[in-house]
PDB file of N, CA, C and O in Angstrom:
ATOM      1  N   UNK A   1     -15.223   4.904 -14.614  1.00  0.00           N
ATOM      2  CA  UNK A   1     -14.431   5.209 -13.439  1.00  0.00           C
ATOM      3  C   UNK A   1     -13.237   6.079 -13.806  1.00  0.00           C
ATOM      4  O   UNK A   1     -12.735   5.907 -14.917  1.00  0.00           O
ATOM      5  N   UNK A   2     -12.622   7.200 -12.804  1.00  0.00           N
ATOM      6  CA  UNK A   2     -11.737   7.351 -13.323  1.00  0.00           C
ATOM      7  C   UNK A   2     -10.318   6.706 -13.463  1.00  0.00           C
ATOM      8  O   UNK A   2     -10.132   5.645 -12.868  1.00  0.00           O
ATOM      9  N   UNK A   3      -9.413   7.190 -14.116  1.00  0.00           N
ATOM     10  CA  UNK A   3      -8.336   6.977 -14.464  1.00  0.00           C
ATOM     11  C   UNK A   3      -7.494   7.771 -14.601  1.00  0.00           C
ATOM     12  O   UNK A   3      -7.785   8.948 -14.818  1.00  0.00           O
ATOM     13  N   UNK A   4      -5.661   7.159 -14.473  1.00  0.00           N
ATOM     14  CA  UNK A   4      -4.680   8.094 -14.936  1.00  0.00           C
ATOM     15  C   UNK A   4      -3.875   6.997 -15.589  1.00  0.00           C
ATOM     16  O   UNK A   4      -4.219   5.919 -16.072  1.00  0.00           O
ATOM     17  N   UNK A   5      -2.555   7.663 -15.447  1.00  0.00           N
ATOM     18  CA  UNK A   5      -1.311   6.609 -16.291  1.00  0.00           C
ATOM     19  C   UNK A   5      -0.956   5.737 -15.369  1.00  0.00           C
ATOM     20  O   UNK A   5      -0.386   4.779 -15.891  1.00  0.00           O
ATOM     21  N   UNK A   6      -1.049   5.651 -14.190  1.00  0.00           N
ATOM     22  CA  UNK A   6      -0.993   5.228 -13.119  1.00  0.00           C
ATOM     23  C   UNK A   6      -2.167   3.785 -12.641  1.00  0.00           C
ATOM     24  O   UNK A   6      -1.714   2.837 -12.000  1.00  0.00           O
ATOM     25  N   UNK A   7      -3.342   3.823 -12.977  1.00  0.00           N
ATOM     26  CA  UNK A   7      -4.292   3.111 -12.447  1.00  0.00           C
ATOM     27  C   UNK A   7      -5.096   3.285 -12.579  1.00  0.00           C
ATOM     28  O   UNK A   7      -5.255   3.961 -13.596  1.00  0.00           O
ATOM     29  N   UNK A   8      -6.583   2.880 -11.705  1.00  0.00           N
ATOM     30  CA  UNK A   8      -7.720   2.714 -12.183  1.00  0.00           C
ATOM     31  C   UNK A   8      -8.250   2.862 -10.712  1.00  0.00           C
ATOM     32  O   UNK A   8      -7.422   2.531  -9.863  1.00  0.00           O
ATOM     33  N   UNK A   9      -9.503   3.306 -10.226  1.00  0.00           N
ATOM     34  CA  UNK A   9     -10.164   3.152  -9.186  1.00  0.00           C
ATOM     35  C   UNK A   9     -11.536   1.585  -9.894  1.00  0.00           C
ATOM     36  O   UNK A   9     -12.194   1.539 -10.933  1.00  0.00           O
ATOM     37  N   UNK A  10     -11.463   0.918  -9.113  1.00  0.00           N
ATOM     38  CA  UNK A  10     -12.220  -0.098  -9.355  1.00  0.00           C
ATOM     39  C   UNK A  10     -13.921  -0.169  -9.079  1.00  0.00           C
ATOM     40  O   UNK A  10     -14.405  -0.025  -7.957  1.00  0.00           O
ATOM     41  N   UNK A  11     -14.611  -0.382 -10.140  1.00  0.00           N
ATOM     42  CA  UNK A  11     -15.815  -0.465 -10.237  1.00  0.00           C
ATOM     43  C   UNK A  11     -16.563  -0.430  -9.624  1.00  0.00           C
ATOM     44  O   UNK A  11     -17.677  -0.165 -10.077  1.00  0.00           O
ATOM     45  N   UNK A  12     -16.375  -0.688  -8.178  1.00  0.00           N
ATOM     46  CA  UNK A  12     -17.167  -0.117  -7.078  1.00  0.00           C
ATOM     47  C   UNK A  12     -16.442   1.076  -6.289  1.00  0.00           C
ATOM     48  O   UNK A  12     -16.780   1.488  -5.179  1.00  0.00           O
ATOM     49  N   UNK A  13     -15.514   1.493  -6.971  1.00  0.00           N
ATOM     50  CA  UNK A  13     -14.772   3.141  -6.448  1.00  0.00           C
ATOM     51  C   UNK A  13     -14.549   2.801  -4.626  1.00  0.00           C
ATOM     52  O   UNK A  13     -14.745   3.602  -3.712  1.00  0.00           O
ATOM     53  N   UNK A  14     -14.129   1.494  -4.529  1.00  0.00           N
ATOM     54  CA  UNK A  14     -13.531   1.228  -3.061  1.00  0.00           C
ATOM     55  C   UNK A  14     -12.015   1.386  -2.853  1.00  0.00           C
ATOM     56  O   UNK A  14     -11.501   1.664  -1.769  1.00  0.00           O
ATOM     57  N   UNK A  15     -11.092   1.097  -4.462  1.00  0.00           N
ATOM     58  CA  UNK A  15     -10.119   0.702  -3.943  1.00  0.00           C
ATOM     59  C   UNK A  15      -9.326   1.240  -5.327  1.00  0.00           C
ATOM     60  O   UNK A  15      -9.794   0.780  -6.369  1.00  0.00           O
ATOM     61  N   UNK A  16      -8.273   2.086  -5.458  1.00  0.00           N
ATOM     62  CA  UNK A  16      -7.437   2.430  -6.765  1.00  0.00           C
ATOM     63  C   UNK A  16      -6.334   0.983  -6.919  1.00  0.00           C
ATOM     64  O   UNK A  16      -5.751   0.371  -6.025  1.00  0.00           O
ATOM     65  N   UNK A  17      -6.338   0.747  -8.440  1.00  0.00           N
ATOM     66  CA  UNK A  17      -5.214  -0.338  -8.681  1.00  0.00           C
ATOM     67  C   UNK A  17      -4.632   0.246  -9.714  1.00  0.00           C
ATOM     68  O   UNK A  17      -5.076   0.710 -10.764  1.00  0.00           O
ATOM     69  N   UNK A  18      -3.319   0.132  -9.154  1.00  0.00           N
ATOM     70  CA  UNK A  18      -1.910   0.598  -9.788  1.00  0.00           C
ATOM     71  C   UNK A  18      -1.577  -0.408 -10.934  1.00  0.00           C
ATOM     72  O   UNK A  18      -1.349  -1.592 -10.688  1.00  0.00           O
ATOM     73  N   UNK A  19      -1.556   0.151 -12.302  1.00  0.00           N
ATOM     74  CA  UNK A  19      -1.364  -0.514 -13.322  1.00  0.00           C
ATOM     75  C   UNK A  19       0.451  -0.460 -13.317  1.00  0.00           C
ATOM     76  O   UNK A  19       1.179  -1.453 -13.311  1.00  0.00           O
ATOM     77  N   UNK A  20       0.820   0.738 -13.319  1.00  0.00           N
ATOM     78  CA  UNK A  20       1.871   1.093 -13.646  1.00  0.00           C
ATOM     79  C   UNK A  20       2.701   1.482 -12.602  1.00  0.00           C
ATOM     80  O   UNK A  20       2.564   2.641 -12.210  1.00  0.00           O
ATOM     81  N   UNK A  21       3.860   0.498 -11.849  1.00  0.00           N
ATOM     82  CA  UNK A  21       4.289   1.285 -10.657  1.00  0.00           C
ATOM     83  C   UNK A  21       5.353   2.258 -10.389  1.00  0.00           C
ATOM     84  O   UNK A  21       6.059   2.487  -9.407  1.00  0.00           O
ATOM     85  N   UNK A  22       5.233   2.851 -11.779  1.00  0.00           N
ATOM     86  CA  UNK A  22       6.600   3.811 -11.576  1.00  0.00           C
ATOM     87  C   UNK A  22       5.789   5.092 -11.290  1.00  0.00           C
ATOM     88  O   UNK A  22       5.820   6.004 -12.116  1.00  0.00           O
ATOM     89  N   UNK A  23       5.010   5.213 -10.075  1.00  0.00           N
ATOM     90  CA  UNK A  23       4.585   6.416  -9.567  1.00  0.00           C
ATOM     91  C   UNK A  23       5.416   7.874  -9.640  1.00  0.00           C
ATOM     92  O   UNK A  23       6.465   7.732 -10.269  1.00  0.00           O
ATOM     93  N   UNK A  24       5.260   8.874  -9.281  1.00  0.00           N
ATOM     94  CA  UNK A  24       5.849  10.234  -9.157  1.00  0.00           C
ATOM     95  C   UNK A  24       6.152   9.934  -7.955  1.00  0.00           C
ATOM     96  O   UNK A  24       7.193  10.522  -7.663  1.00  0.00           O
ATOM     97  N   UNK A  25       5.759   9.305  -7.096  1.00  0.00           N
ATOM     98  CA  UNK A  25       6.279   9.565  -5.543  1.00  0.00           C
ATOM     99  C   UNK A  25       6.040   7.902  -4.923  1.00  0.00           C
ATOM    100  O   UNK A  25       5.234   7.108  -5.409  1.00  0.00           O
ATOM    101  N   UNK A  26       6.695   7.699  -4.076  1.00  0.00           N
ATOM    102  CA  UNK A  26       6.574   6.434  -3.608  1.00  0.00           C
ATOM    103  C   UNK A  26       4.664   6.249  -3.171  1.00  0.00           C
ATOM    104  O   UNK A  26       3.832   7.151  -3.076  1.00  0.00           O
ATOM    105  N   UNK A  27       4.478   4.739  -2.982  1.00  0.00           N
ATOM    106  CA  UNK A  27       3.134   4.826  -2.824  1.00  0.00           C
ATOM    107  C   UNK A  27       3.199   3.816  -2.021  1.00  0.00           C
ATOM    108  O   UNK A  27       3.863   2.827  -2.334  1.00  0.00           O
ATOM    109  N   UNK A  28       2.432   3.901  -0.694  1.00  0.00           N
ATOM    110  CA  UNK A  28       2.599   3.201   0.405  1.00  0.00           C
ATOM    111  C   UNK A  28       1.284   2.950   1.075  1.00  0.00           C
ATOM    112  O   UNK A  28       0.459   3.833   1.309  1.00  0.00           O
ATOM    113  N   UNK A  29       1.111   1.338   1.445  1.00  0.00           N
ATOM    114  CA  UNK A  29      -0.280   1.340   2.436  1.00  0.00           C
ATOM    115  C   UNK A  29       0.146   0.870   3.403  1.00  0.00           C
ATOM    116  O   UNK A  29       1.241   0.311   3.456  1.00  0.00           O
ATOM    117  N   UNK A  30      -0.803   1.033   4.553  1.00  0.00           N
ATOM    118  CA  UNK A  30      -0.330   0.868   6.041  1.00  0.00           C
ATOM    119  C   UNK A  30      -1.485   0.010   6.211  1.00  0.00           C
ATOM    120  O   UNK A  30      -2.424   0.322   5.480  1.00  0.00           O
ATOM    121  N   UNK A  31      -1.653  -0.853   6.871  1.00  0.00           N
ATOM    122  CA  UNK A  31      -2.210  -1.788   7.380  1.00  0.00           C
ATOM    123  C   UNK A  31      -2.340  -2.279   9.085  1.00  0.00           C
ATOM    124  O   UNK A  31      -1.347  -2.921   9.429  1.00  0.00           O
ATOM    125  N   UNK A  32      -2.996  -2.159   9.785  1.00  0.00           N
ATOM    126  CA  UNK A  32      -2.939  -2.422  11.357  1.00  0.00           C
ATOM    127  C   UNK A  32      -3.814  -2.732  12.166  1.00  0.00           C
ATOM    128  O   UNK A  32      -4.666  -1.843  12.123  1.00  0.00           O
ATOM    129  N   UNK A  33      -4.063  -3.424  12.817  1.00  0.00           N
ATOM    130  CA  UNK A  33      -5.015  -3.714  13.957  1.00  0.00           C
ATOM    131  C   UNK A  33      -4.525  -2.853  15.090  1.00  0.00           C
ATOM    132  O   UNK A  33      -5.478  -2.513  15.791  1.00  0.00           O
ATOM    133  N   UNK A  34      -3.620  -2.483  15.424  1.00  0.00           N
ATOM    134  CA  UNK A  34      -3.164  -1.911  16.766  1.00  0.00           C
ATOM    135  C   UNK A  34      -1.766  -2.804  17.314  1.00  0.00           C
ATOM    136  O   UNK A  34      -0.887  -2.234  17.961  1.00  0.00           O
ATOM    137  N   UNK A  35      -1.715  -3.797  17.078  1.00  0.00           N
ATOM    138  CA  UNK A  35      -0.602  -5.235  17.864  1.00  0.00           C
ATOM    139  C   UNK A  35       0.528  -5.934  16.004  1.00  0.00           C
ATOM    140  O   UNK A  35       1.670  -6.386  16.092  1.00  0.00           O
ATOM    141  N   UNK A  36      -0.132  -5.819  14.834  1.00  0.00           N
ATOM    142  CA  UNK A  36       0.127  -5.996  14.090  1.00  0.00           C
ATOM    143  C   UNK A  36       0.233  -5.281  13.108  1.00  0.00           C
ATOM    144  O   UNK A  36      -0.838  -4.825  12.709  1.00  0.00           O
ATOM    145  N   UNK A  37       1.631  -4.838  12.235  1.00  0.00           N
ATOM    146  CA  UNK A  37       1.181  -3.746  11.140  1.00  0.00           C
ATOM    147  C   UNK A  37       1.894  -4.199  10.335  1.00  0.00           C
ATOM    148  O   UNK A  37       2.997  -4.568  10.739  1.00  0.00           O
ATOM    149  N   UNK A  38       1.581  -4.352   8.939  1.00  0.00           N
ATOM    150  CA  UNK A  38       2.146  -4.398   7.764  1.00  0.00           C
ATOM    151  C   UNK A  38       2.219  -2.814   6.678  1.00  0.00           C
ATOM    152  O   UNK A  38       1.272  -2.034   6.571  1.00  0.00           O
ATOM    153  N   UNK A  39       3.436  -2.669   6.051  1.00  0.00           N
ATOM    154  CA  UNK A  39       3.522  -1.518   5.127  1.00  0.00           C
ATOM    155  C   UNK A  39       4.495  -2.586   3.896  1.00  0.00           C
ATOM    156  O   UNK A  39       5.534  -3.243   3.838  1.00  0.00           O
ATOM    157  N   UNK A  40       3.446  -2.236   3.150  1.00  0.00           N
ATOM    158  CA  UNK A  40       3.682  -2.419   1.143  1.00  0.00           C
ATOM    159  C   UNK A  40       3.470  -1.315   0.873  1.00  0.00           C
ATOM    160  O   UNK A  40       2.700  -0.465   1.321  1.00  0.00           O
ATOM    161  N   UNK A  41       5.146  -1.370  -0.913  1.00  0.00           N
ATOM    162  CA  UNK A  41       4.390  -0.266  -1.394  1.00  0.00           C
ATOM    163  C   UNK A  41       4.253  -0.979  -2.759  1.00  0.00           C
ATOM    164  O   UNK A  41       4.141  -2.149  -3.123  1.00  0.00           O
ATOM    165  N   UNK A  42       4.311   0.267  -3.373  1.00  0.00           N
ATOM    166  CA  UNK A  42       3.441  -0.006  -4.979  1.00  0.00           C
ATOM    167  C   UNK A  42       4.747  -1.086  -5.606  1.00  0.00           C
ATOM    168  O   UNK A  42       4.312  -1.015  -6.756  1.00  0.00           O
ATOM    169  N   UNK A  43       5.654  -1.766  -5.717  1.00  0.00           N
ATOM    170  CA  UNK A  43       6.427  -2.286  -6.392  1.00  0.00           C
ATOM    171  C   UNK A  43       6.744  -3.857  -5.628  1.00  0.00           C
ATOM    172  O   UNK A  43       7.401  -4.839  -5.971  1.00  0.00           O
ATOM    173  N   UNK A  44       5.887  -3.507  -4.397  1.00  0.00           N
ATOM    174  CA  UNK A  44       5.601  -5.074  -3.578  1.00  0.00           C
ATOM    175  C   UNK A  44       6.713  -5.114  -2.664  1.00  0.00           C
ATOM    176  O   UNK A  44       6.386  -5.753  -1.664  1.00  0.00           O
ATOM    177  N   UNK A  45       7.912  -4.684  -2.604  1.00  0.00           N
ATOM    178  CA  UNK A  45       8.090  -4.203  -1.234  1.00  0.00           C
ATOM    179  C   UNK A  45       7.190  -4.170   0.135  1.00  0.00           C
ATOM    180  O   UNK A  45       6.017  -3.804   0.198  1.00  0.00           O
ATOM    181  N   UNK A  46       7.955  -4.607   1.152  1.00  0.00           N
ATOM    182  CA  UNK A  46       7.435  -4.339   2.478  1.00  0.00           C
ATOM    183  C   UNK A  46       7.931  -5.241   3.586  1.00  0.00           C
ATOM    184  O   UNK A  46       8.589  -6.275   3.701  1.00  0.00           O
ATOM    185  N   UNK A  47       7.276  -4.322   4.382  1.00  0.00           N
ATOM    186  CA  UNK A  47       7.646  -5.230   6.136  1.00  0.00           C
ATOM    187  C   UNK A  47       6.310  -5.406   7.091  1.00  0.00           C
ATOM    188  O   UNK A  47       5.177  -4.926   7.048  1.00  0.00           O
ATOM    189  N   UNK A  48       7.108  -6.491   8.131  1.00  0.00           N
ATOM    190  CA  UNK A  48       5.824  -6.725   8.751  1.00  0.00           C
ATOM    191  C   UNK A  48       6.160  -6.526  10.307  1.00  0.00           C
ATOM    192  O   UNK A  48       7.136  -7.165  10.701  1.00  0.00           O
ATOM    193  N   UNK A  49       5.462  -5.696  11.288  1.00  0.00           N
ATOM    194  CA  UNK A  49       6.282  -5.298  12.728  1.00  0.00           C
ATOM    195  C   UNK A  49       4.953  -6.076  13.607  1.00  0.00           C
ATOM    196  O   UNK A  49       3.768  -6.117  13.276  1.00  0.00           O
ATOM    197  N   UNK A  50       5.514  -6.568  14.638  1.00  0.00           N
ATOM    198  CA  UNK A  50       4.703  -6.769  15.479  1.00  0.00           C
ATOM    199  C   UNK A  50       4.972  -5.548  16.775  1.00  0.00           C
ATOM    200  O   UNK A  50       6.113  -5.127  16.966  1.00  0.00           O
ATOM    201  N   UNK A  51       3.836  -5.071  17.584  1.00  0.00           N
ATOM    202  CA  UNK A  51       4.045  -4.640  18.668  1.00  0.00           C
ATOM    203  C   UNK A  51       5.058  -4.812  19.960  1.00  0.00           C
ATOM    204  O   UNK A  51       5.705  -4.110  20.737  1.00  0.00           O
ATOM    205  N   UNK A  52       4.709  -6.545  19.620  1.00  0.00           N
ATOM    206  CA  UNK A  52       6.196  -7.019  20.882  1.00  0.00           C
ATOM    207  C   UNK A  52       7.361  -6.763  20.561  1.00  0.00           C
ATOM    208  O   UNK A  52       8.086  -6.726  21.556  1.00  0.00           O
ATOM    209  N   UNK A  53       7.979  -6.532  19.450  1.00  0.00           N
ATOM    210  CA  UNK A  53       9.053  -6.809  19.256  1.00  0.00           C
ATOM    211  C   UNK A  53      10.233  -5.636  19.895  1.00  0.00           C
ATOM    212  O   UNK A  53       9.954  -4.445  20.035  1.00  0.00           O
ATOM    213  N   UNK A  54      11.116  -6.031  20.120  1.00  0.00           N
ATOM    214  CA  UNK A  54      12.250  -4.870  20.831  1.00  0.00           C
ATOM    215  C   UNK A  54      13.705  -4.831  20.738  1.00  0.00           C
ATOM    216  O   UNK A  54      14.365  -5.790  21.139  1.00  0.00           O
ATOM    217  N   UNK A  55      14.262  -3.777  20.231  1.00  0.00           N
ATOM    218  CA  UNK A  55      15.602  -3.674  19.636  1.00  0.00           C
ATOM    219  C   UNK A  55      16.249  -3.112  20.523  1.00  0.00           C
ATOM    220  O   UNK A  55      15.870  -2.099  21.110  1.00  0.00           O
ATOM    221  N   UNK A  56      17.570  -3.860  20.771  1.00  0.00           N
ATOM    222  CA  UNK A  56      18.332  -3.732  21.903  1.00  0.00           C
ATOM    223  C   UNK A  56      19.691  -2.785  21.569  1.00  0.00           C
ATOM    224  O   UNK A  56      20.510  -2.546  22.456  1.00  0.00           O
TER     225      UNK A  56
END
């Protein structure tokens, strides 16, 4: 599979895993059904928003 200094794409080439998280650029996944979204990034950071929610 390939590789960098960074990670590995995993053995069935579905999914890259970050060995090392001092990326060149931030690295971020988004996650959502439409009503629920979560964003992590590579250092485990993150938040979680619901659709309802509303800032006054």
């Amino acid at each position: 599979m390939l590789s960098n200094k960074y990670g590995r794409f995993s053995p069935d080439g579905k999914e890259f895993i970050i060995t090392n998280p001092k990326t060149p650029r931030p690295w971020v996944n988004v996650i959502s059904n439409g009503d629920y979204s979560i964003i992590v990034t590579q250092t485990g950071g993150g938040v979680f928003v619901s659709r309802q929610c509303r800032t006054k």
